[in-house]
Structures are given as C-alpha cells and as structure tokens.
N, C-alpha and C positions, 0 to 999 in steps of 0.2 A: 169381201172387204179385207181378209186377212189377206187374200194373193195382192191389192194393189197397198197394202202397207209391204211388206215383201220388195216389191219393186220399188215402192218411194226412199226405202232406207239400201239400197240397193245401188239406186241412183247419187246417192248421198254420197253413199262410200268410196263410187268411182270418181262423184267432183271433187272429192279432199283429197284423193289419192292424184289425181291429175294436178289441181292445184301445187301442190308441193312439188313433183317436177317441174313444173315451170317455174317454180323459186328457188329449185335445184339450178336450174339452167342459168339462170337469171343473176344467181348469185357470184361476183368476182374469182370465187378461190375455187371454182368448178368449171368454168372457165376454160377453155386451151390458151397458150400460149398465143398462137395465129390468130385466133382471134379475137383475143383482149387487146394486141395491137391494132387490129384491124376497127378496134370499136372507140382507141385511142386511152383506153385502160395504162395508167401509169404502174409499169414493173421497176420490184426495185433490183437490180442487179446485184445478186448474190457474190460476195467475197471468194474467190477461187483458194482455198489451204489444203495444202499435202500435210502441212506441221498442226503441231499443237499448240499457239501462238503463245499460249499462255504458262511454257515450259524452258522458253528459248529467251535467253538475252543476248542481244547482237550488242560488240562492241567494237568500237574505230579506232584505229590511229595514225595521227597524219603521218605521208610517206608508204605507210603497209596498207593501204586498202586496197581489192583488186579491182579490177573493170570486170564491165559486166555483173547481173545479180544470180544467183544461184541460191535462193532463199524459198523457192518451194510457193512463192505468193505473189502476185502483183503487187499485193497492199503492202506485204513487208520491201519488195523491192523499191516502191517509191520512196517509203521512210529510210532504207537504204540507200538510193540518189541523193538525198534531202543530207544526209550524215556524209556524206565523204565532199558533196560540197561544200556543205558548210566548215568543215576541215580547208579544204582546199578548191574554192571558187572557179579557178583558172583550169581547175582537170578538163578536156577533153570532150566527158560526159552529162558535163555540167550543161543544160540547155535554159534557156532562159523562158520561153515556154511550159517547161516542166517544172520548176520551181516557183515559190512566193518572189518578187525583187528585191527584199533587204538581202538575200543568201547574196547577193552578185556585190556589195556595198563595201568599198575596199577603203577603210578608215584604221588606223591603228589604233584608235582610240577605245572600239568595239571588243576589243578582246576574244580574238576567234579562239575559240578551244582548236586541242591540239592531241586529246582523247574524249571522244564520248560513247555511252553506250544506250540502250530501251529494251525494256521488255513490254511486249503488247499484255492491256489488262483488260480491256473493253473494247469492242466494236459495237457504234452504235450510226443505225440506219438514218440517214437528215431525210431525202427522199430517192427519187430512182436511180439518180448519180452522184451521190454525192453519202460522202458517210466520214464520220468522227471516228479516231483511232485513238485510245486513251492510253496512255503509257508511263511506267516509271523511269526515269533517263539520268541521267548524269553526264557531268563535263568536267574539264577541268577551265574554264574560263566563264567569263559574264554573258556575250552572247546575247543581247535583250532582253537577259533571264528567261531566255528558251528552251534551255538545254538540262537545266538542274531541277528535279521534283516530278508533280503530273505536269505532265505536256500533253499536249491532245491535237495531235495532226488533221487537220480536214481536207480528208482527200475527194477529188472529181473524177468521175470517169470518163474520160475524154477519146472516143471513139475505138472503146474494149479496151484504153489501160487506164491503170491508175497513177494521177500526178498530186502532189502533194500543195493545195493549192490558198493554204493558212495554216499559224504555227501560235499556238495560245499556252497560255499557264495556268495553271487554276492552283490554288491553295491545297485545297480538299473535294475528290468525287468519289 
C-alpha cells in the first residue's frame, strides 16, 4: 500500500510539473518572436535610443536647421521633421505623407513660430504602432497652441519609421 501511495503522489508531481510548461509555453511573453507572428500575437515595436531622451533639448530656428536627422532616434527624428516644417513648410523635406495637414496651411494669420524647441518626458505605448511622445516645448509664436507647454506628439510606425501623425496640448501630465 505504501509503494502504490509512492507512485500516486509520484504521478501527481510529474502532472503539475508538465502542467506549468504548458502554461510556460502557452504564455505571450515566452513566446518567440516568429512565432507570436506567426499566431498573429500583436508586438509592440520597441522605440530605437542611442540618447537619453530625457537629458537632451532640441531646439530650431528658421533658416539654420539642417537636412537630414542625426538625433540618434527615429522617434526624435520625426519630432524633428515635424519642428523645422513647421518653421518652414515649403523645405524640400517636408512630405505630406509624413506630417499631420495643418503643418502644410499657409495663412498668415496662424502665426508660424520662427524658434521652437522639446525635450522628450515620456514615452507612452498606444499599441503595436503607434505611441505618445510627451514633451516640454516652446515657440516663439501661436501656432494652434502646439508649440508652447506639454505637447504630446502621436507618432505611427509606418513600415519601420516613424512619422508624426497628431499634435495635441494638454494642461497638465
């Protein structure tokens, strides 16, 4: 009697032990990569930084800004795009595709700034392409009051980059 309690608690131990590898397996964040796609698992695309976003203030001014990004990020390059258009619409770099359409809105009544600057404070995930970039900014202009306080960029990932695809104000975050 005592050998088949022996094996009963025996058996027990290897069902629990199997059990939980299969909830290992089973489980999203254990997962491969190939294939969580493959299972149609929604990844979220992790933000590419060489910087320390939250150490760095970029600032513009129309006339001196250069082409091309050299900011060490995607996500700071789009907010970068997004700043030397809105300076000056008619650059070269400006794509209409990769911007919101008020940047392109040629009104003198808008009051383009003519310096602005951000520092990144937050990055916060929406879902697998798309994410919130919260920032302290400043302008010297009105600008839809987009440019002055937190501003908070919503950027897309649109087939590995990032474009800056809504521009919001918030009070307080």
């Amino acid at each position: 009697m005592k050998k088949l309690w022996m094996i009963l608690a025996l058996l027990t131990f290897v069902a629990a032990c199997s059990d939980k590898k299969d909830e290992q397996a089973q489980n999203p964040e254990n997962v491969p990569l190939e294939k969580a796609l493959e299972e149609g698992e929604q990844i979220v695309v992790q933000p590419n930084f060489d910087i320390k976003f939250e150490e760095v203030t970029y600032a513009y001014k129309l006339g001196k800004t250069q082409k091309g990004c050299d900011k060490g990020s995607d996500i700071v390059c789009a907010i970068d795009l997004y700043m030397k258009c809105t300076l000056n619409f008619k650059d070269s770099e400006c794509a209409k595709n990769k911007l919101p359409k008020f940047v392109f809105m040629d009104d003198e009544s808008l009051q383009r700034p003519t310096e602005m600057s951000f520092k990144i404070t937050k990055i916060k995930p929406i879902d697998a392409n798309m994410i919130e970039v919260y920032t302290e900014s400043t302008c010297n202009g009105m600008w839809f009051g987009l440019c002055e306080g937190n501003i908070i960029y919503v950027l897309s990932n649109k087939s590995g980059s990032w474009v800056v695809k809504d521009v919001y104000a918030m009070e307080n975050f």
